[in-house]
N, CA, C and O of each residue as an XYZ file, in Angstrom:
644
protein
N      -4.398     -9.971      6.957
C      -5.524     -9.314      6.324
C      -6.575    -10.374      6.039
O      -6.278    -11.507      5.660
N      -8.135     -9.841      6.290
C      -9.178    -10.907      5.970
C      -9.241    -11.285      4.420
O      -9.561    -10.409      3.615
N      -9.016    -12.253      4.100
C      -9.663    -12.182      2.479
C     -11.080    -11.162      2.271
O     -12.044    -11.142      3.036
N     -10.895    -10.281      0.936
C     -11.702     -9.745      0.488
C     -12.194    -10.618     -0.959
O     -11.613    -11.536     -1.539
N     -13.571     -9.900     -1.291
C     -14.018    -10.700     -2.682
C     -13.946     -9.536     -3.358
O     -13.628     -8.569     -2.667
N     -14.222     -9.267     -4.934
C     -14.378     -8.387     -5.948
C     -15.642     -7.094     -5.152
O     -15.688     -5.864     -5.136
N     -16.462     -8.136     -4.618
C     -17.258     -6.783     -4.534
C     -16.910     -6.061     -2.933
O     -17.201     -4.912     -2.601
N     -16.311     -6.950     -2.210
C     -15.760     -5.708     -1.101
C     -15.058     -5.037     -1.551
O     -15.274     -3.917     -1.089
N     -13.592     -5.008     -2.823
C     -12.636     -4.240     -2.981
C     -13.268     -3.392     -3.900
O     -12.529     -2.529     -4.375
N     -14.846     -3.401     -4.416
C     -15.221     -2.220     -4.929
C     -15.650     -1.257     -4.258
O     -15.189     -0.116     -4.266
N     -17.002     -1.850     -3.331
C     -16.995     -1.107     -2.052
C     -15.934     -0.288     -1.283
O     -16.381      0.600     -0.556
N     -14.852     -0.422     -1.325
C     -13.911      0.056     -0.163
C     -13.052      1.166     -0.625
O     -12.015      1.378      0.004
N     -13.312      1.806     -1.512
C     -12.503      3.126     -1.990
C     -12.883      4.274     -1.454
O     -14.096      4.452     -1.563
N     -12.306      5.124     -0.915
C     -12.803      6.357     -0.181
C     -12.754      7.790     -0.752
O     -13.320      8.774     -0.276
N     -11.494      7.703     -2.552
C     -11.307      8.363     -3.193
C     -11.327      8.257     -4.670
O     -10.711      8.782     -5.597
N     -12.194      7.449     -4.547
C     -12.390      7.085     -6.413
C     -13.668      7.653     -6.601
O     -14.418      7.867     -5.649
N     -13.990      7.934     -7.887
C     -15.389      7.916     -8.659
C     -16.097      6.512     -8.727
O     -15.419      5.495     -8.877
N     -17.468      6.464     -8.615
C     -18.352      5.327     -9.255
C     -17.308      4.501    -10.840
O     -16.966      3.372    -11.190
N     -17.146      6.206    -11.449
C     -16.939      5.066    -12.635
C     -15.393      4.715    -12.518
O     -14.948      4.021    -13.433
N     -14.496      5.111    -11.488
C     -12.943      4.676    -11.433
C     -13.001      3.092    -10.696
O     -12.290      2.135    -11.003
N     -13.577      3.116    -10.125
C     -14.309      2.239     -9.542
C     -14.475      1.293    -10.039
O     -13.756      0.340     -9.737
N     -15.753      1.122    -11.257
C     -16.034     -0.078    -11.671
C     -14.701     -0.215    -13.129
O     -14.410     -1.171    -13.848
N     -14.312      0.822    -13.089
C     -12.903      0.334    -14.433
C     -11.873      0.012    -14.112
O     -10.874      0.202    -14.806
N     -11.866     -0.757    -12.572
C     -10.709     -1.416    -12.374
C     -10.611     -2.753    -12.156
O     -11.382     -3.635    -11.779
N      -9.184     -2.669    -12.567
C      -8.331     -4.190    -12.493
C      -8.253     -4.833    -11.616
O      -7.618     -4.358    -10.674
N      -8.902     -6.373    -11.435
C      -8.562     -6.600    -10.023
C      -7.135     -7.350    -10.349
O      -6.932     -7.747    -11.497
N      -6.411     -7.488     -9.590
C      -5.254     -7.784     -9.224
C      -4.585     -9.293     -9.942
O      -5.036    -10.360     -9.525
N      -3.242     -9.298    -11.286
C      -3.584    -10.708    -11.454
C      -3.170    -11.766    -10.126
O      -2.286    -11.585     -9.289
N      -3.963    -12.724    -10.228
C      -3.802    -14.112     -9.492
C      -4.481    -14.004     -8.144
O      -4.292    -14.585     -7.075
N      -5.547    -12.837     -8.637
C      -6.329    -12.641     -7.265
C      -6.970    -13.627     -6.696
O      -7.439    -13.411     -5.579
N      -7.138    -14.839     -7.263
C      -7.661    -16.281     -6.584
C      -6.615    -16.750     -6.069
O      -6.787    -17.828     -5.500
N      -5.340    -16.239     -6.053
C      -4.740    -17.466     -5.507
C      -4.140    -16.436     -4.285
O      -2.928    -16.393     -4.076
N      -5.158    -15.561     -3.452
C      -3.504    -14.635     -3.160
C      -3.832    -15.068     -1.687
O      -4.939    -15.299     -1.201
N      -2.919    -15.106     -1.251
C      -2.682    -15.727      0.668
C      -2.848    -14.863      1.507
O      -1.917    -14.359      2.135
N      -4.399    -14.469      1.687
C      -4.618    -13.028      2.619
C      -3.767    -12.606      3.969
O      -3.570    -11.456      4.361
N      -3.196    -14.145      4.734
C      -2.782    -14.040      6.019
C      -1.389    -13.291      5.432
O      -1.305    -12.175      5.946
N      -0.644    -13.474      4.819
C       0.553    -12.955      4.323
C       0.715    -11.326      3.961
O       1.744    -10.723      3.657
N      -0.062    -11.039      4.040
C      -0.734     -9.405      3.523
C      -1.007     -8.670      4.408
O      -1.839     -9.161      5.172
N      -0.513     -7.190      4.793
C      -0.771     -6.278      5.724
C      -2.095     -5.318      5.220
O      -3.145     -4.975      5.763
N      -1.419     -5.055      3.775
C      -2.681     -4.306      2.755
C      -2.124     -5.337      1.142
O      -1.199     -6.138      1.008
N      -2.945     -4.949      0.367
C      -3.458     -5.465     -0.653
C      -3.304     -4.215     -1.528
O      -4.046     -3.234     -1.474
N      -2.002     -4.409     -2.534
C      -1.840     -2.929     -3.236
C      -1.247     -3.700     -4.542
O      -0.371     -4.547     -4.720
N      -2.159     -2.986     -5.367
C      -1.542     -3.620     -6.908
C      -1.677     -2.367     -8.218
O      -2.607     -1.560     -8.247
N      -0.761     -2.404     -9.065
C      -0.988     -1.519     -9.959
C      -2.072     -2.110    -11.384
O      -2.156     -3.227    -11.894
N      -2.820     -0.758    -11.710
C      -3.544     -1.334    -13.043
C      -3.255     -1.896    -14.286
O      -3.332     -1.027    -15.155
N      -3.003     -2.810    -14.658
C      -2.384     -2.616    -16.339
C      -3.491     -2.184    -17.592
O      -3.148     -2.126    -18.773
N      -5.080     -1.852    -17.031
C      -5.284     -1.174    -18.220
C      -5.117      0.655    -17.945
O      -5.757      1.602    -18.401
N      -4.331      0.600    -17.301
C      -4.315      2.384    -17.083
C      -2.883      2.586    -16.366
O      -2.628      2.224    -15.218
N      -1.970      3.249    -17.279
C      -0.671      3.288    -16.836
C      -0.902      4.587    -15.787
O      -1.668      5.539    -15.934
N      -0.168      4.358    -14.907
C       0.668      5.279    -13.854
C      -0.544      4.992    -12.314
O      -0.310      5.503    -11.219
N      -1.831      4.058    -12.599
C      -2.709      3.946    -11.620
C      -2.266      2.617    -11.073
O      -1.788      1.651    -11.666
N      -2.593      2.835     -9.546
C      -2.451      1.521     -8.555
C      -3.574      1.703     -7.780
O      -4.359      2.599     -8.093
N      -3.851      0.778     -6.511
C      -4.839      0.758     -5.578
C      -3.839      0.041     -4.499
O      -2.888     -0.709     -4.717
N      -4.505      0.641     -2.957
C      -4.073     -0.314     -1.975
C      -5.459     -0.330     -1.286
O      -6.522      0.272     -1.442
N      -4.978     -1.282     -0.454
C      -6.763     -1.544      0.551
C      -5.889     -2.000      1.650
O      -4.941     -2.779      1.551
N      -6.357     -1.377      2.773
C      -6.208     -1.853      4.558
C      -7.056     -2.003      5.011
O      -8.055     -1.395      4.627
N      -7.103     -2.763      5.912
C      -8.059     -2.835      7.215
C      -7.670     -1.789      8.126
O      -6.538     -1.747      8.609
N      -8.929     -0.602      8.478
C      -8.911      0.358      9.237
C     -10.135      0.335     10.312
O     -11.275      0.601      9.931
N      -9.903      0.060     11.449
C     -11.057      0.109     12.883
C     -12.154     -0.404     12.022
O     -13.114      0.201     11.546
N     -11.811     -1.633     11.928
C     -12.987     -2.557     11.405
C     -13.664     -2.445     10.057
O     -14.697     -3.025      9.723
N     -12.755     -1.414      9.154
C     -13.337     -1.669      7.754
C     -12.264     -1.960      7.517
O     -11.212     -2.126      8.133
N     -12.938     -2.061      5.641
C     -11.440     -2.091      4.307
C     -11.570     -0.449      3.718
O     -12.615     -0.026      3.225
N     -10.658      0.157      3.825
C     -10.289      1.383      3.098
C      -9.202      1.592      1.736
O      -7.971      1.595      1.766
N     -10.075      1.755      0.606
C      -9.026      1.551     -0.221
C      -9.016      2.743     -1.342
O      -9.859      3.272     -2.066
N      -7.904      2.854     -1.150
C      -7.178      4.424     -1.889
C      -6.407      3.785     -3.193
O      -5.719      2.790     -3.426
N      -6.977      5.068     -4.002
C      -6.878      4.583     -5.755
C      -5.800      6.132     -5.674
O      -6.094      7.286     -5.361
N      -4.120      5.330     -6.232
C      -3.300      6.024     -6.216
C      -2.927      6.333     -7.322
O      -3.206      5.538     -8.220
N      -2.066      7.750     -7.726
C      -1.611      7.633     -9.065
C       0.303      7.635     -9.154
O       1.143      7.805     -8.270
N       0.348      7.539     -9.679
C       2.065      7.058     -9.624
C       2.397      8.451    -10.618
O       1.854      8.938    -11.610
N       3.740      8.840     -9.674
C       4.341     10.114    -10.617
C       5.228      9.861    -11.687
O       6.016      8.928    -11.838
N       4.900     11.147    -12.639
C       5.106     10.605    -14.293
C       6.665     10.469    -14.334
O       7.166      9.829    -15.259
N       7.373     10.980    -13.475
C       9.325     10.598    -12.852
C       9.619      9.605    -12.042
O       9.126      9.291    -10.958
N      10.304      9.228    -12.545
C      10.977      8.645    -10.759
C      11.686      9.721    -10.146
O      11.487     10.905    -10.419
N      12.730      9.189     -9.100
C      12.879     10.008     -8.018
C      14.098     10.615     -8.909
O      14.111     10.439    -10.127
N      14.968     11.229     -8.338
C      16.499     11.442     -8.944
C      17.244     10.417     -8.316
O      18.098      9.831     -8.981
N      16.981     10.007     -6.715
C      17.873      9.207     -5.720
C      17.238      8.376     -5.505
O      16.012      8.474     -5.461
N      18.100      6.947     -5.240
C      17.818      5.836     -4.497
C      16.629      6.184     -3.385
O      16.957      7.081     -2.607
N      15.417      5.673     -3.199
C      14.231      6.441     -2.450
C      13.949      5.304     -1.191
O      13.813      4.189     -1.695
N      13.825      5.275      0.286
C      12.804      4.380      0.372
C      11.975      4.278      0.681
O      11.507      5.204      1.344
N      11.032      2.876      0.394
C       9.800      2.903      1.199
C       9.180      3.873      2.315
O      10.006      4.149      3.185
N       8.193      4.328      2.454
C       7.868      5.080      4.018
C       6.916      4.224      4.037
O       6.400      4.195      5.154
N       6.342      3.354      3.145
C       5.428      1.949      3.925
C       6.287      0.588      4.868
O       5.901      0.333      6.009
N       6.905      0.172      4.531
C       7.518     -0.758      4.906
C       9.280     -0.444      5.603
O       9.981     -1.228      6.243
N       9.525      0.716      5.253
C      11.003      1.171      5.648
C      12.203      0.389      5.483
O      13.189      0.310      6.217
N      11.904     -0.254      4.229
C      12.735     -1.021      4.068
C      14.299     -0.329      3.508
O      14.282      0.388      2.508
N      15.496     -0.584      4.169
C      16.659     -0.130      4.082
C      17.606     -0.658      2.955
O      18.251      0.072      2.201
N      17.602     -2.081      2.941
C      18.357     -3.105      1.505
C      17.898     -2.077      0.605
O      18.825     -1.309      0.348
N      16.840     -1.775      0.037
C      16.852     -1.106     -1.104
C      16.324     -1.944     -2.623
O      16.236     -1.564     -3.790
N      16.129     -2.849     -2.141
C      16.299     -4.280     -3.396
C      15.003     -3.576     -4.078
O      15.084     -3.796     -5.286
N      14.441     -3.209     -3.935
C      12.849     -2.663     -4.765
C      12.525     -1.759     -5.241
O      12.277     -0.830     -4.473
N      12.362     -1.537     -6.594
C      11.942      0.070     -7.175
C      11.379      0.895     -6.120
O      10.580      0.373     -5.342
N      11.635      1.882     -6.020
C      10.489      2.757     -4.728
C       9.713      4.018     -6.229
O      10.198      4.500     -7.252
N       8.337      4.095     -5.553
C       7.432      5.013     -6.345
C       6.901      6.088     -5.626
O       6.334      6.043     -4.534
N       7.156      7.163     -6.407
C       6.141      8.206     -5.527
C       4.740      7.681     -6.356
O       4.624      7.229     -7.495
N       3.649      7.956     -5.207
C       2.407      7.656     -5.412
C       1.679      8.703     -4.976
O       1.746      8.640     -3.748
N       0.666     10.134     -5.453
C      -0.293     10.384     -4.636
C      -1.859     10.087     -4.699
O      -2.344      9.483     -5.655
N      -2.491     10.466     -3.813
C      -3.759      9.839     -3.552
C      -4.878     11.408     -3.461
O      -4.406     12.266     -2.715
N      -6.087     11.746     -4.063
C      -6.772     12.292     -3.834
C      -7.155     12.147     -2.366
O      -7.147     11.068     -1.773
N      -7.562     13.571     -1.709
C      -8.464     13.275     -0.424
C      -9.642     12.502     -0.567
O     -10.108     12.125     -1.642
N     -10.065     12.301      0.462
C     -11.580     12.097      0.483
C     -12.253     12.593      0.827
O     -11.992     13.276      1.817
N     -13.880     12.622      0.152
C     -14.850     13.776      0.580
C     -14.389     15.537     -0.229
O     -13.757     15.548     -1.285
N     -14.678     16.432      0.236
C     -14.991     17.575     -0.238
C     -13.363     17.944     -0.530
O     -12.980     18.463     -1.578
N     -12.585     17.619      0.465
C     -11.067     17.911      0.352
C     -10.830     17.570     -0.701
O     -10.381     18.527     -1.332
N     -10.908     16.190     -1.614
C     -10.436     15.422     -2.409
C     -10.784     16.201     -4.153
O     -10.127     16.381     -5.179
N     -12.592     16.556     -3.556
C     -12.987     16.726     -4.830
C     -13.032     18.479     -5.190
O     -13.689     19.057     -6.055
N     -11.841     19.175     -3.926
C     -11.217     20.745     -4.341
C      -9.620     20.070     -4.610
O      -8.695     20.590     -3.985
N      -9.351     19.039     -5.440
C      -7.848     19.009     -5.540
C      -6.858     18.472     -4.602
O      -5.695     18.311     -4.970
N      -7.339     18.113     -3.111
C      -6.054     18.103     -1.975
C      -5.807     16.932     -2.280
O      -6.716     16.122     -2.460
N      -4.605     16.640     -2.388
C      -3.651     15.297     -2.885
C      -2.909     15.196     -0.997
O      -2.834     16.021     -0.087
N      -2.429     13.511     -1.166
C      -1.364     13.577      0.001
C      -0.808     12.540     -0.938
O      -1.531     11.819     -1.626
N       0.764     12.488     -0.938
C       1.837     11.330     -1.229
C       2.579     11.130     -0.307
O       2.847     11.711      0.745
N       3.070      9.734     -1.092
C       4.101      8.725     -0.478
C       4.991      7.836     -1.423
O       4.759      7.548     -2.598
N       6.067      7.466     -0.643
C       7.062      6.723     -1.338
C       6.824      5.147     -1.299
O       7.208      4.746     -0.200
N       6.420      4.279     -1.948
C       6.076      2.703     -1.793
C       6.498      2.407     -2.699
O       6.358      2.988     -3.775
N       7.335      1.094     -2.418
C       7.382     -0.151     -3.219
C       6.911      0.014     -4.640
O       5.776      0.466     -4.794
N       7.635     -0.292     -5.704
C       6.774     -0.263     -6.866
C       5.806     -1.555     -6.978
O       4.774     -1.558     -7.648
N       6.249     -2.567     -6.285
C       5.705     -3.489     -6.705
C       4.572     -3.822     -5.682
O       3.804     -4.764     -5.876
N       4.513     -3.167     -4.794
C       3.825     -3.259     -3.644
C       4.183     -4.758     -3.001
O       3.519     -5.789     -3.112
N       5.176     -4.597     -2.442
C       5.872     -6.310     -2.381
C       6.287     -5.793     -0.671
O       7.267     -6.340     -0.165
N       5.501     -4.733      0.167
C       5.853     -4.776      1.185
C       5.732     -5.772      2.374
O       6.571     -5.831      3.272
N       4.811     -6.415      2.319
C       4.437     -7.463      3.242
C       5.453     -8.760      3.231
O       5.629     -9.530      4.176
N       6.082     -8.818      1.932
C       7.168    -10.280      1.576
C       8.141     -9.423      2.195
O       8.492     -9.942      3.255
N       8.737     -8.314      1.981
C       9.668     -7.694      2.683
C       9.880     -7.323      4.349
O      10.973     -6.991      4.808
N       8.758     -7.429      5.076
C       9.072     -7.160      6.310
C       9.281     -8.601      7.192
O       9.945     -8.960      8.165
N       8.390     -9.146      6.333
C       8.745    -10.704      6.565
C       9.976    -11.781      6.535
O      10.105    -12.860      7.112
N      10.704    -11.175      5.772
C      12.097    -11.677      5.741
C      12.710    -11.649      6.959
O      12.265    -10.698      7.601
N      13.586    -12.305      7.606
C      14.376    -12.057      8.777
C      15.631    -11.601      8.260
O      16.446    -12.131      7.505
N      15.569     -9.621      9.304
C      16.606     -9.213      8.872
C      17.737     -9.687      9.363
O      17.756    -10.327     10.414
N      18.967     -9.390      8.553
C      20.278     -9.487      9.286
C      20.495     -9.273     10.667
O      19.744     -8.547     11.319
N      21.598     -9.933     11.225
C      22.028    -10.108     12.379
C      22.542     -8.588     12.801
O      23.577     -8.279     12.210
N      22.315     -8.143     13.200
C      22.459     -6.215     13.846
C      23.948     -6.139     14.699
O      24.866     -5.340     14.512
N      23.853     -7.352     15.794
C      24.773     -7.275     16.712
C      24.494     -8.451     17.544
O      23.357     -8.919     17.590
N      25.756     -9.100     18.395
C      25.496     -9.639     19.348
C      24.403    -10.088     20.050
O      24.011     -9.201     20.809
N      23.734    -11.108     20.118
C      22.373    -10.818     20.840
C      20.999    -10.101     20.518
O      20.124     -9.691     21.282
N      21.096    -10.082     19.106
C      19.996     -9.058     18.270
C      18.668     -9.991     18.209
O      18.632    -10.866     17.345
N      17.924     -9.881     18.817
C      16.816    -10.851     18.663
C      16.015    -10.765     17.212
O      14.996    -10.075     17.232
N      16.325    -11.313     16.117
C      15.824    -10.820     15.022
C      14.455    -11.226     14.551
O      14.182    -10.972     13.377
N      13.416    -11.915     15.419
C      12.106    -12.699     15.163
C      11.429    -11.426     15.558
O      10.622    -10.869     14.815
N      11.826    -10.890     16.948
C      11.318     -9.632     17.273
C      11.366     -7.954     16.124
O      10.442     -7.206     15.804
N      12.895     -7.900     15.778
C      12.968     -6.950     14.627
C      11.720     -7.583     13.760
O      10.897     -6.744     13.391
N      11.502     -8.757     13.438
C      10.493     -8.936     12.518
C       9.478     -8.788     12.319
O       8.892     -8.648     11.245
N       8.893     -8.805     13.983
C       7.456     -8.769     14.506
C       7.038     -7.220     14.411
O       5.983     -6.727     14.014
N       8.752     -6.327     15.135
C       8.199     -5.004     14.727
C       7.824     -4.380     13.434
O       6.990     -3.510     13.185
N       8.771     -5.139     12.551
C       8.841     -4.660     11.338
C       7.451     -4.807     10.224
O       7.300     -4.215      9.155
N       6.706     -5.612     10.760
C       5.359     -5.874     10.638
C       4.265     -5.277     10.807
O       3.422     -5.140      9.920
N       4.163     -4.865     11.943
C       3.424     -4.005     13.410
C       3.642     -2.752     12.528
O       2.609     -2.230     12.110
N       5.073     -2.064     12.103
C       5.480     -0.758     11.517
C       4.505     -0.446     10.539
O       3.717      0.499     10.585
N       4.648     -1.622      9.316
C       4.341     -1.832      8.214
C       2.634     -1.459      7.906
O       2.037     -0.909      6.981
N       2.279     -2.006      9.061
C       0.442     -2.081      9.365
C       0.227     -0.420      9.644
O      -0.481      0.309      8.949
N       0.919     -0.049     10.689
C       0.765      1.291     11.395
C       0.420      2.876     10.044
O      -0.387      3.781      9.832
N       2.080      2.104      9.335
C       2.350      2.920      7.920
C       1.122      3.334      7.489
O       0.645      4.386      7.914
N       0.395      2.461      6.489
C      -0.337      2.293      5.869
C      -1.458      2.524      6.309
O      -2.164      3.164      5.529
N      -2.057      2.170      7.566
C      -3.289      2.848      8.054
C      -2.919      4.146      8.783
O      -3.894      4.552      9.415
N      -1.783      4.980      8.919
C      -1.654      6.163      8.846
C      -1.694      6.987      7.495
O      -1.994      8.181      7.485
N      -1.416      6.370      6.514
C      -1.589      7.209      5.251
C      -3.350      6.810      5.102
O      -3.902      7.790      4.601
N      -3.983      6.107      5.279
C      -5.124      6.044      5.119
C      -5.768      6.927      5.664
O      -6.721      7.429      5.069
N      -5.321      7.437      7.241
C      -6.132      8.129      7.874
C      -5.804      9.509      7.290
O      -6.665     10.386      7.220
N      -4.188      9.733      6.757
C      -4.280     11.130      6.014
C      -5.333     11.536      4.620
O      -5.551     12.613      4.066
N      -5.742     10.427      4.418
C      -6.707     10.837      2.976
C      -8.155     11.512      3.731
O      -9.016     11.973      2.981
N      -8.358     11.542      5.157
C      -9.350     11.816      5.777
C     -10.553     10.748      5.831
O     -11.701     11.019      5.481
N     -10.169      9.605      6.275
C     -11.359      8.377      6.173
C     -11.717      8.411      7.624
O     -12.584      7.656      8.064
């Protein structure tokens, strides 16, 4: 992911208000964060419980969807549908997202299951376990990456951007 500054990640919401917008958190340790390491850029608010944001790169923009986190967790062990991660090692959250445009602002929501911590990008990155005999696992990694990107700018494109 390209490094973004404060004022691209304000710019880049496709389902927020002006004023949701300027009342958000940017991310702590946002100076120090290692853009190449990052597929999207998703962090929760701490002045507003149950709100997060993610931002992708989509056909040459940043698109970034202001999510709300459901007031339950799941009943079951959940996982990711961003990253598909199987270990399980990570809170999973339902999150939904207003549409965008006219859809958004008659109510149409779309959700998903992510990471609570939005810690998907450290996770696909790991080299998974050995599968079998001959398992090329740099490649599982590369896909698992490639997946990860796909994910996420498919839920982007469901908000209608």
């Amino acid at each position: 992911m390209l490094p973004l500054t404060e004022r691209d990640i304000r710019a880049s919401f496709v389902n927020a208000s002006r004023k949701e917008v300027s009342d958000l958190t940017l991310p702590s340790g946002f100076d120090e964060i290692v853009w190449d390491r990052l597929d999207y850029l998703g962090w929760a608010d701490p002045k507003f419980p149950r709100r997060a944001y993610a931002i992708v790169a989509l056909e040459g923009r940043h698109v970034g969807m202001l999510l709300q986190q459901a007031e339950q967790r799941t009943a079951a062990r959940a996982q990711c549908s961003w990253c598909d991660d199987v270990t399980l090692t990570n809170d999973v959250q339902f999150f939904a997202a207003r549409k965008a445009g006219p859809a958004g602002r008659k109510g149409d929501t779309v959700g998903t299951l992510v990471c609570a911590n939005f810690g998907c990008s450290a996770v696909v990155r790991k080299l998974p376990p050995l599968a079998y005999e001959g398992f090329d696992r740099e490649a599982a990694r590369v896909e698992r990456i490639r997946r990860l990107g796909e994910n996420v700018r498919g839920f982007a494109r469901a908000l209608g951007v």
